[in-house]
N, C-alpha and C positions, 0 to 999 in steps of 0.2 A: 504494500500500500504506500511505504514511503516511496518508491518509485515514481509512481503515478503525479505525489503531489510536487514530489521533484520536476516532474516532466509539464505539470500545469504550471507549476510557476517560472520556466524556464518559457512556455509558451505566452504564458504572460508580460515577463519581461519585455521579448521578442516585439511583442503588441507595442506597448507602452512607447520602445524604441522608436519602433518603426513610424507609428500615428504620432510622437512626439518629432521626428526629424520631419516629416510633411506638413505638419501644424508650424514650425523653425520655417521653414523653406518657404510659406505660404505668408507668413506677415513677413519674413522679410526679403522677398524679390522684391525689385526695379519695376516698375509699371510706367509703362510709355504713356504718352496721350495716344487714342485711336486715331488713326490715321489713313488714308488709302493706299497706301506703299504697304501697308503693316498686314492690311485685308490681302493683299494679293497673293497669287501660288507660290510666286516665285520672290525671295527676298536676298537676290543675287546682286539687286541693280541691272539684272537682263530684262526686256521685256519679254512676257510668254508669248511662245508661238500655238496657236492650237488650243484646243479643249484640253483639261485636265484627267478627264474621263477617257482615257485613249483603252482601246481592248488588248490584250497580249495574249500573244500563242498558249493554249493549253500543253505545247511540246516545253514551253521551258519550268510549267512545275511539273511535268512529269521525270524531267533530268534532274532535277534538283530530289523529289522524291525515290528515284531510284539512285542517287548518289548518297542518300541517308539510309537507305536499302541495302547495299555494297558496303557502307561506312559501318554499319553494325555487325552486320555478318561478320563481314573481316573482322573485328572487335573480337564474337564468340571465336574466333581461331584460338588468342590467345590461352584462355582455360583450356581447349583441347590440348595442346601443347603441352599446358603443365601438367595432366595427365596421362598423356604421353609419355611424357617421362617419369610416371610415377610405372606406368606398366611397365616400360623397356628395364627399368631397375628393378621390379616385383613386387614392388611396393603398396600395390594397385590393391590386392585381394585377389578377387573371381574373376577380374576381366582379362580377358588374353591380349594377344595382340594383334591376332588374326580380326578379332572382333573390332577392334581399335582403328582397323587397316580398314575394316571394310564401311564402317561408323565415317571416320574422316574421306572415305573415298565419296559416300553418297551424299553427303555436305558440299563438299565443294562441286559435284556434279553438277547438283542444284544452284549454284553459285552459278557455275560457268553457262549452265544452259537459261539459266535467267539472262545471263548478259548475251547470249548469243541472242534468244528472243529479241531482245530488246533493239539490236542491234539490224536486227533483219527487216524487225519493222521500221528503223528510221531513227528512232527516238534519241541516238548518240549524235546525230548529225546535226550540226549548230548553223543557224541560218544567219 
């Protein structure tokens, strides 16, 4: 039970922190006069070309989500690895390494034949 109220009042603090530096940050910003330079999209000193509302390819979130797709996988390689090497030393228990072998084989199948997919339909291809 002391855990618990450990972990509320550490949640509490956190609160207090947090709602206290955005309550700080709130009385004491800089506040402009409004103006219509301040209204505008762009506050480069360029003037905008165009609508702000422009459409983009649904091909560049789908590269971006199969790059977090690829980014994680790859990630789980690591702990394979480290049990990898727990089996090649025996360390493992029950699991052999025949099984090890065929475990990381059908992983990265799935890795490789996801990127060839991907690949055949287009979606690596940057316009």
């Amino acid at each position: 039970m002391d855990s618990y109220i450990l972990i509320g009042f550490v949640a509490f603090l956190g609160a207090i922190f947090a709602g206290g530096a955005m309550l700080l940050a709130k009385l004491l910003a800089y506040r402009s006069p409004d103006s219509f330079l301040k209204r505008q999209a762009y506050e480069c000193s360029e003037t905008p070309i165009g609508d702000a509302r422009i459409r983009f390819k649904v091909a560049y979130y789908i590269f971006a989500l199969l790059f977090l797709l690829f980014d994680i996988e790859t990630l789980f390689l690591f702990p394979c690895m480290k049990i990898f090497r727990a089996v090649a030393s025996g360390t493992a228990g029950a699991v052999t390494i025949n099984l090890l072998y065929f475990e990381l084989f059908c992983f990265i199948f799935v890795l490789f034949s996801g990127l060839l997919y991907a690949w055949r339909k287009g979606v690596l291809v940057w316009e």
